[in-house]
Each structure stands twice: as structure tokens, then as C-alpha cells.
mmJSON file of the N, C-alpha and C atoms, coordinates in Angstrom:
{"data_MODEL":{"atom_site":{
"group_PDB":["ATOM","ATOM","ATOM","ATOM","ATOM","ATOM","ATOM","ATOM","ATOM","ATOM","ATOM","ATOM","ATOM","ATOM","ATOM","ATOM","ATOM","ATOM","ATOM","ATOM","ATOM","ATOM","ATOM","ATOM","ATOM","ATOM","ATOM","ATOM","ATOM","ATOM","ATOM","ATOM","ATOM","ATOM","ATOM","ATOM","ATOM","ATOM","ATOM","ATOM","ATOM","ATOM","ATOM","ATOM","ATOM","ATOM","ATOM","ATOM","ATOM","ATOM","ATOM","ATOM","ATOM","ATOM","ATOM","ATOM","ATOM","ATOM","ATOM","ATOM","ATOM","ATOM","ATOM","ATOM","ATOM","ATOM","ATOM","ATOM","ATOM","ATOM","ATOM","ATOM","ATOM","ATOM","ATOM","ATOM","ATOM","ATOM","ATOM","ATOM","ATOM","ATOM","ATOM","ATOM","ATOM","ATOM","ATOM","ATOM","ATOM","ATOM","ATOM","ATOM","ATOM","ATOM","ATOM","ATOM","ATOM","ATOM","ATOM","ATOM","ATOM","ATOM","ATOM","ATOM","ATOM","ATOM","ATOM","ATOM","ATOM","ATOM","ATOM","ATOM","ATOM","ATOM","ATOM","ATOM","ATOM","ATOM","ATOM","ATOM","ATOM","ATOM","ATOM","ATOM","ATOM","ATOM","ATOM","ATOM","ATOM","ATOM","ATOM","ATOM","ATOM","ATOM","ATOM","ATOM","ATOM","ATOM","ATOM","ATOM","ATOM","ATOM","ATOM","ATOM","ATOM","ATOM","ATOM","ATOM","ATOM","ATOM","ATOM","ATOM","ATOM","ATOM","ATOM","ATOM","ATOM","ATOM","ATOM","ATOM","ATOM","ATOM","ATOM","ATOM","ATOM","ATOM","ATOM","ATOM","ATOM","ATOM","ATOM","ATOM","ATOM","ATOM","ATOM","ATOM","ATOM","ATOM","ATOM","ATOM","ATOM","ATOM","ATOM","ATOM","ATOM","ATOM","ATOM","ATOM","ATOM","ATOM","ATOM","ATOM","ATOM","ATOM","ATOM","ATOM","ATOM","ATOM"],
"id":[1,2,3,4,5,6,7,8,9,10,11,12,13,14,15,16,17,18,19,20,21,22,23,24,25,26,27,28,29,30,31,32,33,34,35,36,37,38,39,40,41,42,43,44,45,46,47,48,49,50,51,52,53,54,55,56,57,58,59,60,61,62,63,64,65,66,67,68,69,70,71,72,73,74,75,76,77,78,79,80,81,82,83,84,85,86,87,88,89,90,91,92,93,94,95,96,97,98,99,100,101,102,103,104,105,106,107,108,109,110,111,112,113,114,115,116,117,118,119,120,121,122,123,124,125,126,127,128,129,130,131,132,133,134,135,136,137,138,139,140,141,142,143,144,145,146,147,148,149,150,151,152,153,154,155,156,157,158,159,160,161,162,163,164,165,166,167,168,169,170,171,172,173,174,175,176,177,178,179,180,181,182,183,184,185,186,187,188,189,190,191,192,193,194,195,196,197,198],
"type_symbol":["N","C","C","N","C","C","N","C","C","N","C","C","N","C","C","N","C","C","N","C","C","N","C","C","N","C","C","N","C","C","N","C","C","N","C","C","N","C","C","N","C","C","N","C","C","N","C","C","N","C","C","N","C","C","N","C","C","N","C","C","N","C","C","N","C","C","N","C","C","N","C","C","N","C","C","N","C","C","N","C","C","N","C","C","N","C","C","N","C","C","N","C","C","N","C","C","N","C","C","N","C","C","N","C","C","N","C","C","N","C","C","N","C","C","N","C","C","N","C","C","N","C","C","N","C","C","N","C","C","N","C","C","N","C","C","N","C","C","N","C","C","N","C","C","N","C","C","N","C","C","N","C","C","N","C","C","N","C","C","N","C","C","N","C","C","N","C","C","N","C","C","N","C","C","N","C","C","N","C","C","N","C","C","N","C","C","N","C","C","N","C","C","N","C","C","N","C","C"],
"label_atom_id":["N","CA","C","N","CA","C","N","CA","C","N","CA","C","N","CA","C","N","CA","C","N","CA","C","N","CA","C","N","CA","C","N","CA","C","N","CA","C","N","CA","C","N","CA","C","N","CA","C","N","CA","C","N","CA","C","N","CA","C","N","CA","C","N","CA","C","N","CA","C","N","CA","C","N","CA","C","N","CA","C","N","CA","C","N","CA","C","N","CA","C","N","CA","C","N","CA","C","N","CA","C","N","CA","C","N","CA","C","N","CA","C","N","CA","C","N","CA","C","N","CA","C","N","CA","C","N","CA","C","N","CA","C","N","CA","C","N","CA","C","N","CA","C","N","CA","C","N","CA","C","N","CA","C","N","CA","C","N","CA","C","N","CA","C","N","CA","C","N","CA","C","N","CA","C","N","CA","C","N","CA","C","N","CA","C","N","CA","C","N","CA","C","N","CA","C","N","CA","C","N","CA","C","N","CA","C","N","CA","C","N","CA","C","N","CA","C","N","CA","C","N","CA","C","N","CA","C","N","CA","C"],
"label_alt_id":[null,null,null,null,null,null,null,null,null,null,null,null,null,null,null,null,null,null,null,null,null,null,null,null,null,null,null,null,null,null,null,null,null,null,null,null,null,null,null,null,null,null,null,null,null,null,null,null,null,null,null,null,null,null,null,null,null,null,null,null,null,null,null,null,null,null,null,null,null,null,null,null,null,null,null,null,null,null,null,null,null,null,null,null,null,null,null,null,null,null,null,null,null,null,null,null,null,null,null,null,null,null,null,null,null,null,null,null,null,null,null,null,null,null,null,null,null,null,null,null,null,null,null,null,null,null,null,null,null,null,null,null,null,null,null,null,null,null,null,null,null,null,null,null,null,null,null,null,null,null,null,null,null,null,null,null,null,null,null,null,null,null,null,null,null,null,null,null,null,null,null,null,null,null,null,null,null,null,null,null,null,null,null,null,null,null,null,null,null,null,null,null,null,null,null,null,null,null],
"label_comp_id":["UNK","UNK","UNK","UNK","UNK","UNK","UNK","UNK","UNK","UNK","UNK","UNK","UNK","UNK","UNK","UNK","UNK","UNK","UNK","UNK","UNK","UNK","UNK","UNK","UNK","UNK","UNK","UNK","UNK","UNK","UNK","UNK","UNK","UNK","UNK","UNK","UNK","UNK","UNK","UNK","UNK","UNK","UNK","UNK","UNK","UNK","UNK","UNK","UNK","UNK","UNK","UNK","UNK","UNK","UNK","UNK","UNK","UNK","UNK","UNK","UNK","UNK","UNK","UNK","UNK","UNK","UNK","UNK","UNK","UNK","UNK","UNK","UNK","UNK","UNK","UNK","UNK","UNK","UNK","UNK","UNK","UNK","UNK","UNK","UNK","UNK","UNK","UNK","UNK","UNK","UNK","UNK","UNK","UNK","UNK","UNK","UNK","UNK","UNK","UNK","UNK","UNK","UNK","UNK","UNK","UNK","UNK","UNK","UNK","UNK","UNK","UNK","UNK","UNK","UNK","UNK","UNK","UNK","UNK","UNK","UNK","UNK","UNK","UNK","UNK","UNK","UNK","UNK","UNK","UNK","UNK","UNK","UNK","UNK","UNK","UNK","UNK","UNK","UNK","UNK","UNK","UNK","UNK","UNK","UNK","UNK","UNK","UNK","UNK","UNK","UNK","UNK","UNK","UNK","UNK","UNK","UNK","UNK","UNK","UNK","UNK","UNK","UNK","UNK","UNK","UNK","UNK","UNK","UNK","UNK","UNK","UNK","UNK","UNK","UNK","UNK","UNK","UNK","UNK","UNK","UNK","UNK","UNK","UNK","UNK","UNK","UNK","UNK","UNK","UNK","UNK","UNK","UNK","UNK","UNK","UNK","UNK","UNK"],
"label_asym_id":["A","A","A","A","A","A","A","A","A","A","A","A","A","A","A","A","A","A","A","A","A","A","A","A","A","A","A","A","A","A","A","A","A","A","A","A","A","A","A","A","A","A","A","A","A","A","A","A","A","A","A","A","A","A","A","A","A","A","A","A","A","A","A","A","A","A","A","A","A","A","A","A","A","A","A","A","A","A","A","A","A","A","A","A","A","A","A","A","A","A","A","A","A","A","A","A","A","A","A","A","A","A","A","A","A","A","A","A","A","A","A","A","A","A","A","A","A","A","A","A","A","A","A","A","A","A","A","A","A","A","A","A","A","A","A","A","A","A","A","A","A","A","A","A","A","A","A","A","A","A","A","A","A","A","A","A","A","A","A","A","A","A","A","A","A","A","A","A","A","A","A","A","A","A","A","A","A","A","A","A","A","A","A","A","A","A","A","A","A","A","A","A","A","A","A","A","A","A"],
"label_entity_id":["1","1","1","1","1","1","1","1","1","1","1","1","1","1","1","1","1","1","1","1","1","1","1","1","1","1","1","1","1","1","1","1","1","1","1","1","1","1","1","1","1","1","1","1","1","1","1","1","1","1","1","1","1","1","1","1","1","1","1","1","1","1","1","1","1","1","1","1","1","1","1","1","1","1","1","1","1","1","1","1","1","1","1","1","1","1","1","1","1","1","1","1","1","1","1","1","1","1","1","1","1","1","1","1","1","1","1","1","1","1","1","1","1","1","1","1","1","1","1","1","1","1","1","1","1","1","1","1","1","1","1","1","1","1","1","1","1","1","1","1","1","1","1","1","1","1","1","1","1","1","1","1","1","1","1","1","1","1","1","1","1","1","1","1","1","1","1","1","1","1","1","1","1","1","1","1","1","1","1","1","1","1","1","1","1","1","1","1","1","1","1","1","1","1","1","1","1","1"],
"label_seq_id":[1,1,1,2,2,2,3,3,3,4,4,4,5,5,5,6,6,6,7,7,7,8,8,8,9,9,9,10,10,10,11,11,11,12,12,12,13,13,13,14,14,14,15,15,15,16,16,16,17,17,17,18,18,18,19,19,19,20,20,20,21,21,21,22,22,22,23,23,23,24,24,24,25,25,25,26,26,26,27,27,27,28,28,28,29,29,29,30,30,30,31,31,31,32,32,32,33,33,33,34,34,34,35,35,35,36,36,36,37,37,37,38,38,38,39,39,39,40,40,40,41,41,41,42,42,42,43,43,43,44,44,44,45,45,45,46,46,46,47,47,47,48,48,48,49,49,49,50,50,50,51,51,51,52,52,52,53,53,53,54,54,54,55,55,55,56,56,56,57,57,57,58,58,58,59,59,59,60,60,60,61,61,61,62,62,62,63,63,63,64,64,64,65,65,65,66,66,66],
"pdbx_PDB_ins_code":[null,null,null,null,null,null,null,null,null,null,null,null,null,null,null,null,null,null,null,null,null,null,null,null,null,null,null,null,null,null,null,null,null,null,null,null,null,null,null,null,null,null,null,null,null,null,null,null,null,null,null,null,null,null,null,null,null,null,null,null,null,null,null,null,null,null,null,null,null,null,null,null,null,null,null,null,null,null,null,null,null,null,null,null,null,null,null,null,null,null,null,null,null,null,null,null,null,null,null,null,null,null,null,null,null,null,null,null,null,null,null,null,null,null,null,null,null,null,null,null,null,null,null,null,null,null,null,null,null,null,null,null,null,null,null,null,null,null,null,null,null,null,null,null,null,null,null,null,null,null,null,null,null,null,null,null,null,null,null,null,null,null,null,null,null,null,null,null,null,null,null,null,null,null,null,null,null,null,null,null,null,null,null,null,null,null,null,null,null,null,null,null,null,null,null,null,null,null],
"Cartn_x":[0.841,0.0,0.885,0.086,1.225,0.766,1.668,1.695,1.999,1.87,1.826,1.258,0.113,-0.229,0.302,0.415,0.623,-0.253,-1.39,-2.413,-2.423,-0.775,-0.868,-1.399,-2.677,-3.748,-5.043,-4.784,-6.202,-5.548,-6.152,-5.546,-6.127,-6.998,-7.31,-6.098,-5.517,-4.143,-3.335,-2.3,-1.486,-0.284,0.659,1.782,2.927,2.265,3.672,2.765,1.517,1.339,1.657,1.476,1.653,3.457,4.815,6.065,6.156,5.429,5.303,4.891,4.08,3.335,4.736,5.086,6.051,7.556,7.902,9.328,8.687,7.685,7.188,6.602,5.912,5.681,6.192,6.968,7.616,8.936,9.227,9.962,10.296,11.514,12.13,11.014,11.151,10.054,9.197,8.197,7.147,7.155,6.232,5.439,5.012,5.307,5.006,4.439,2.787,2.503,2.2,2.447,2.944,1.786,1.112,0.636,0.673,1.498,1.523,0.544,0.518,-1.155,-0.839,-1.598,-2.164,-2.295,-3.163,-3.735,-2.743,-1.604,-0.944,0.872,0.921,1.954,3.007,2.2,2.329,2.896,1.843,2.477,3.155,3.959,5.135,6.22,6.394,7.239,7.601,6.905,6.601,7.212,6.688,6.974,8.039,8.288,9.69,10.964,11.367,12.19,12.615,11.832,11.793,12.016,11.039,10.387,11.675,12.937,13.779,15.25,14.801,16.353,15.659,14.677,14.45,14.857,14.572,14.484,16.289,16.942,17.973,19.368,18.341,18.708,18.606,17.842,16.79,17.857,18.938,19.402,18.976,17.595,16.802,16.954,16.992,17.15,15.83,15.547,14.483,14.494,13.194,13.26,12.143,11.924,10.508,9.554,8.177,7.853,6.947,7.13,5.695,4.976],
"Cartn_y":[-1.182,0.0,1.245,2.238,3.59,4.361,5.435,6.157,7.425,7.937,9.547,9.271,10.242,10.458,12.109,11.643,13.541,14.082,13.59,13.858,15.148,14.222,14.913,15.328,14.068,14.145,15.116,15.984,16.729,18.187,18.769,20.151,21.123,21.114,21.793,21.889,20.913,20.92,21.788,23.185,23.274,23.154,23.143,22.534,23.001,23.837,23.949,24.172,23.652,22.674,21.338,20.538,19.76,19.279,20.299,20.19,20.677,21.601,21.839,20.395,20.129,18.552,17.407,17.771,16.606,16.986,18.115,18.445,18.134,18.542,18.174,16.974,16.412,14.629,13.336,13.328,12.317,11.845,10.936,10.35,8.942,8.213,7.314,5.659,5.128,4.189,4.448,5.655,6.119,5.354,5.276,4.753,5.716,6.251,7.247,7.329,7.816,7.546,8.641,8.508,9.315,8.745,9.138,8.652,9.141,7.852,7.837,8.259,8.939,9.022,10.727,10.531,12.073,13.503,12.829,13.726,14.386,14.175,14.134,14.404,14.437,14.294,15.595,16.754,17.734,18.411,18.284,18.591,17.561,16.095,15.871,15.948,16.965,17.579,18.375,19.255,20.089,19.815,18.461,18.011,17.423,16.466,15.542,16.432,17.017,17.447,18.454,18.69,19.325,19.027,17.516,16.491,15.736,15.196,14.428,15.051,16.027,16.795,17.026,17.33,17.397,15.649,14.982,13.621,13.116,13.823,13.145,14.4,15.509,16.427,15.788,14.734,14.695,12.654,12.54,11.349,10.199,10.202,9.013,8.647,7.669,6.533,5.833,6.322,6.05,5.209,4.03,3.224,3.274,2.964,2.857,1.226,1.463,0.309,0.484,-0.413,-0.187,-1.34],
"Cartn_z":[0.0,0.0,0.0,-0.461,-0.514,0.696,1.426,1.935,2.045,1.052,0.283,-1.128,-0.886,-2.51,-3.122,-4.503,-4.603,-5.594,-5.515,-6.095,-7.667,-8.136,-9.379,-10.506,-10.167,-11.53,-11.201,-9.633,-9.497,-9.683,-10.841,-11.139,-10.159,-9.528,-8.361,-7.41,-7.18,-5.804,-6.677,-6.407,-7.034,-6.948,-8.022,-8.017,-6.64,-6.134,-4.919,-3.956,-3.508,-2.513,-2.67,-4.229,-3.765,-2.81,-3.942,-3.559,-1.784,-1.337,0.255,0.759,0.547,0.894,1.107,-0.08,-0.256,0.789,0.651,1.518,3.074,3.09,4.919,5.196,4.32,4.853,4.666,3.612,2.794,3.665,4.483,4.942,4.736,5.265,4.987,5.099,4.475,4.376,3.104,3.45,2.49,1.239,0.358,-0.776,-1.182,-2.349,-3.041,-4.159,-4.343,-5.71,-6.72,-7.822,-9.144,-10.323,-11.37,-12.355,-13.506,-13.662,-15.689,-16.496,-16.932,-17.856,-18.475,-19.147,-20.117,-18.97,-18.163,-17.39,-16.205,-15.845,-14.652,-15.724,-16.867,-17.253,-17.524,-17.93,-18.081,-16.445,-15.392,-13.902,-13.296,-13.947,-13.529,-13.409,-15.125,-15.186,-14.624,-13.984,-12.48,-11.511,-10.638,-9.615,-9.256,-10.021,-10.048,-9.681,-10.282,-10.103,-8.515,-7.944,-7.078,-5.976,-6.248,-5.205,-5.223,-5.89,-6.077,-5.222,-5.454,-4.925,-3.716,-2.803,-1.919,-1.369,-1.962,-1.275,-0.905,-1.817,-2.544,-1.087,-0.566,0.564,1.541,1.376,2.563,3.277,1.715,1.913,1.667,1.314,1.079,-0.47,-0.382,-1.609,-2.017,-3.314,-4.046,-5.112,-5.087,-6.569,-6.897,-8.359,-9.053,-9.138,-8.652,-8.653,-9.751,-10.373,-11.828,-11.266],
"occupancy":[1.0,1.0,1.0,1.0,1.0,1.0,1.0,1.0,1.0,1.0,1.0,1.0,1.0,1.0,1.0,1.0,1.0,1.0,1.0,1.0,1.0,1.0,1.0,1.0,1.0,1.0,1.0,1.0,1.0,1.0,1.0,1.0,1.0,1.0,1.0,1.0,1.0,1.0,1.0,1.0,1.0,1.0,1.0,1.0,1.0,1.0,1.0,1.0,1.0,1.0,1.0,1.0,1.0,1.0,1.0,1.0,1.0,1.0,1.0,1.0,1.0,1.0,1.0,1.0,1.0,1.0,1.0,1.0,1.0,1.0,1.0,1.0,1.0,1.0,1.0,1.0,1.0,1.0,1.0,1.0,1.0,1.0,1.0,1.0,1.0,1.0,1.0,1.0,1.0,1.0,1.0,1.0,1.0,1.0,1.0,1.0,1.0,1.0,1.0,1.0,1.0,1.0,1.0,1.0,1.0,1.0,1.0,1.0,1.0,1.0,1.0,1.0,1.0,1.0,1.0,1.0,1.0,1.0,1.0,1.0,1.0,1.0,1.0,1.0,1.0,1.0,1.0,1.0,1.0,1.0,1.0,1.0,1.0,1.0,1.0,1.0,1.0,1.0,1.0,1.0,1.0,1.0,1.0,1.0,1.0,1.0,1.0,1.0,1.0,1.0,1.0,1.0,1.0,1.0,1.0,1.0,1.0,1.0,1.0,1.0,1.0,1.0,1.0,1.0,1.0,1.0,1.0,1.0,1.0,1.0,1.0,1.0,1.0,1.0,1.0,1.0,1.0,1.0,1.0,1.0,1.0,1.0,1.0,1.0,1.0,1.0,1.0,1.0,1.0,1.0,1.0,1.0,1.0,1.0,1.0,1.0,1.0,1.0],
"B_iso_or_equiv":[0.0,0.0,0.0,0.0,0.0,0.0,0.0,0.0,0.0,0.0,0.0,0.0,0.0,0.0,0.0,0.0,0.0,0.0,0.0,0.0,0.0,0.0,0.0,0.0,0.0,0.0,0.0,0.0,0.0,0.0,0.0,0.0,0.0,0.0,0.0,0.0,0.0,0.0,0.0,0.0,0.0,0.0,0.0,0.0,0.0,0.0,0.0,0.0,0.0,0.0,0.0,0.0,0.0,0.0,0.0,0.0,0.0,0.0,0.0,0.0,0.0,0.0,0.0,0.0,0.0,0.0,0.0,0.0,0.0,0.0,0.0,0.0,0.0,0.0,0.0,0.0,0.0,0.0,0.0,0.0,0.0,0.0,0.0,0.0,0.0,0.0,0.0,0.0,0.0,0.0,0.0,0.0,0.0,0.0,0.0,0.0,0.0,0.0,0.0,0.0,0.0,0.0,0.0,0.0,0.0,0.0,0.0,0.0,0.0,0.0,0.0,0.0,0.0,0.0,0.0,0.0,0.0,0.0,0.0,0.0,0.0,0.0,0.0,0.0,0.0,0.0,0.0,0.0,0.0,0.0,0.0,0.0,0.0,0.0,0.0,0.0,0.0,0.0,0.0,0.0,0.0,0.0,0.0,0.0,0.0,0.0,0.0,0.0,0.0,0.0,0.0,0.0,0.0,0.0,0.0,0.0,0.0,0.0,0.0,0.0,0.0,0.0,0.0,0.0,0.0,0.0,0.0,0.0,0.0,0.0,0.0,0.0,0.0,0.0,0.0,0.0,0.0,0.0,0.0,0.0,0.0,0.0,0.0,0.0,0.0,0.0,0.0,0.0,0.0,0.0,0.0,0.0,0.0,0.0,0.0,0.0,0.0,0.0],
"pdbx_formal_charge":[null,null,null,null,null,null,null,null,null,null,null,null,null,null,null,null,null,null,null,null,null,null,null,null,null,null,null,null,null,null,null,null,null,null,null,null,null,null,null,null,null,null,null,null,null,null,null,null,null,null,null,null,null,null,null,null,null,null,null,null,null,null,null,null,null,null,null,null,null,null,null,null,null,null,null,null,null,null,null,null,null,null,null,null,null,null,null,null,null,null,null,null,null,null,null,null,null,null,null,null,null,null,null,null,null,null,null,null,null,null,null,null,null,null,null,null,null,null,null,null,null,null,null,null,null,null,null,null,null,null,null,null,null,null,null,null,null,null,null,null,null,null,null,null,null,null,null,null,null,null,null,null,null,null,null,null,null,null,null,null,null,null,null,null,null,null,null,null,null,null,null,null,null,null,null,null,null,null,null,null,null,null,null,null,null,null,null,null,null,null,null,null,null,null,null,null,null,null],
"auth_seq_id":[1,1,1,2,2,2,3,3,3,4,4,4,5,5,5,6,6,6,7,7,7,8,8,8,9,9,9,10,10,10,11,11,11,12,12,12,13,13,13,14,14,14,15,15,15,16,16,16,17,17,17,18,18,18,19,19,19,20,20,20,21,21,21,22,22,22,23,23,23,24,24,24,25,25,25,26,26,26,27,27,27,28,28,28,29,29,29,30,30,30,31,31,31,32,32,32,33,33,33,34,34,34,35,35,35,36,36,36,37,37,37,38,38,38,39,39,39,40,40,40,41,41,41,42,42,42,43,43,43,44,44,44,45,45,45,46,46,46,47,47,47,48,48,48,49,49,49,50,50,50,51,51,51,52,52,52,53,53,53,54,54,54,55,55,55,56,56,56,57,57,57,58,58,58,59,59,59,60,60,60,61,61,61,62,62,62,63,63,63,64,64,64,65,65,65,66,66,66],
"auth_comp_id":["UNK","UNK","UNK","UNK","UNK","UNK","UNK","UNK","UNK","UNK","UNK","UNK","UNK","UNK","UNK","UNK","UNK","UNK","UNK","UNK","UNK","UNK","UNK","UNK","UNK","UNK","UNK","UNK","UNK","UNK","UNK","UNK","UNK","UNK","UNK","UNK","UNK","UNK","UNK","UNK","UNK","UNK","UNK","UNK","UNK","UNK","UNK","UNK","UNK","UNK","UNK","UNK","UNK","UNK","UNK","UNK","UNK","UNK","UNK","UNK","UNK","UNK","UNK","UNK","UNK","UNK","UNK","UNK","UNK","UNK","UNK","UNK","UNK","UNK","UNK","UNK","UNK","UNK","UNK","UNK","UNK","UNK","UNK","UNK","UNK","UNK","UNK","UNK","UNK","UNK","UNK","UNK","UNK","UNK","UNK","UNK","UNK","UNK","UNK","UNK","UNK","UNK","UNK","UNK","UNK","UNK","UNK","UNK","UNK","UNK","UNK","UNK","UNK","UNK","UNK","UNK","UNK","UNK","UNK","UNK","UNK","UNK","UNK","UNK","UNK","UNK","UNK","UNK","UNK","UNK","UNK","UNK","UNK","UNK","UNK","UNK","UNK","UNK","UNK","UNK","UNK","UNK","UNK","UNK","UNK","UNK","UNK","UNK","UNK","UNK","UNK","UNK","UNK","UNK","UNK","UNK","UNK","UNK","UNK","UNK","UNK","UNK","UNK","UNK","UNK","UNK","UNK","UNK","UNK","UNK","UNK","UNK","UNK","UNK","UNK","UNK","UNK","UNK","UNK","UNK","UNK","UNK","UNK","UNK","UNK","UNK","UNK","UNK","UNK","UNK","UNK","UNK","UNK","UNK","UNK","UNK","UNK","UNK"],
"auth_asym_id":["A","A","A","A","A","A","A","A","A","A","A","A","A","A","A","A","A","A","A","A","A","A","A","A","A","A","A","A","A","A","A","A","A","A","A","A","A","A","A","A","A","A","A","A","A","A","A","A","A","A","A","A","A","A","A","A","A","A","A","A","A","A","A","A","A","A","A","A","A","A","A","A","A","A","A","A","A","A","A","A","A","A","A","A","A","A","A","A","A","A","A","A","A","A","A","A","A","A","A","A","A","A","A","A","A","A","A","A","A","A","A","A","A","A","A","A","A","A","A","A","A","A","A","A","A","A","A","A","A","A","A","A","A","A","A","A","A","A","A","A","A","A","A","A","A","A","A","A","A","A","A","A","A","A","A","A","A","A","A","A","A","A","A","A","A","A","A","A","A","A","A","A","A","A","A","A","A","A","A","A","A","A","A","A","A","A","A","A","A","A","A","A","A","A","A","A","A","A"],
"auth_atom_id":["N","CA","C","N","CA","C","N","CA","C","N","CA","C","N","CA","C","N","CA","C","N","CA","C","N","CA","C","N","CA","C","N","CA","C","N","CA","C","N","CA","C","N","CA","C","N","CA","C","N","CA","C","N","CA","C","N","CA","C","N","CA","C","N","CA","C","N","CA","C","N","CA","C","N","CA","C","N","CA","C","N","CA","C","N","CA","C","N","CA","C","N","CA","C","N","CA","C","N","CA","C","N","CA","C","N","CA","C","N","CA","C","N","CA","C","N","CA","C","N","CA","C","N","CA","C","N","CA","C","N","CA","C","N","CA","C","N","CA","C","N","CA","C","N","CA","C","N","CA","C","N","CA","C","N","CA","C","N","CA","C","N","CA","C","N","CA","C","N","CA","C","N","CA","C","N","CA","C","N","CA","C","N","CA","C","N","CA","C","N","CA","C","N","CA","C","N","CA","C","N","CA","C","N","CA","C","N","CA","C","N","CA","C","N","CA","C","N","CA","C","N","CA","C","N","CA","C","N","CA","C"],
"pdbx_PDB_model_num":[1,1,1,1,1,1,1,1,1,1,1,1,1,1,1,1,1,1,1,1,1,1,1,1,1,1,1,1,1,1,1,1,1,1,1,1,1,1,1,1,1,1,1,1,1,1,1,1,1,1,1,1,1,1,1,1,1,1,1,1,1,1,1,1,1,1,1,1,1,1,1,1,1,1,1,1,1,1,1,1,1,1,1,1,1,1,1,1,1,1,1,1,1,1,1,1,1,1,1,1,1,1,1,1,1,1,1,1,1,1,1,1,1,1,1,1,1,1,1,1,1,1,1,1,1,1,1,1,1,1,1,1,1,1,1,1,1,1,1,1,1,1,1,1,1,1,1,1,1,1,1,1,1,1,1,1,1,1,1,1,1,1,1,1,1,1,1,1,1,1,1,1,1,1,1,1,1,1,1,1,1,1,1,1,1,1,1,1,1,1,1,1,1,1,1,1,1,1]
}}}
């Protein structure tokens, strides 16, 4: 099961709540979910990057589960 969503596919959330969201809850363990699709692809380009170097500050080691 995951334990952070980043509710990239609801254009209502915006993009730097969701990156605030992510620098303040996202800790070691966490499950993090992201979605592939049309709808969410355009604001991943957004997020990722932000969200990665925070993580990557933060020391934590990340892999992709498809």
C-alpha cells in the first residue's frame, strides 16, 4: 500500500502545494505515488524534479515500482 499520494492528476491541488506537501511529509520508508497518464503528465514535469532533490537532501534513496 502507498503512503503519500501527490495527487498529481487533481488540477485543483497546485503545483507547490503539492512540492510543500512533499518536503514536509515524505519520509524514509514512504510509498510514493505518481501517475503515468495524459492527465498528470504535463504537472510531472513540475513536480519531479523538485520532489527528487528534496528527497535526494533529505538522503533518502528512491526506486521505481511499476
Amino acid at each position: 500500500m502507498w503512503s503519500w499520494l501527490s495527487y498529481d492528476y487533481d488540477h485543483e491541488v497546485s503545483i507547490e502545494t503539492i512540492i510543500q506537501s512533499a518536503q514536509k511529509e515524505i519520509k524514509a520508508g514512504d510509498i510514493l505515488v505518481f501517475h503515468d497518464n495524459p492527465k498528470s503528465m504535463e504537472r510531472l514535469k513540475q513536480l519531479l524534479p523538485p520532489i527528487i532533490e528534496d528527497l535526494k537532501k533529505k538522503n533518502l534513496e528512491f526506486k521505481i515500482i511499476a
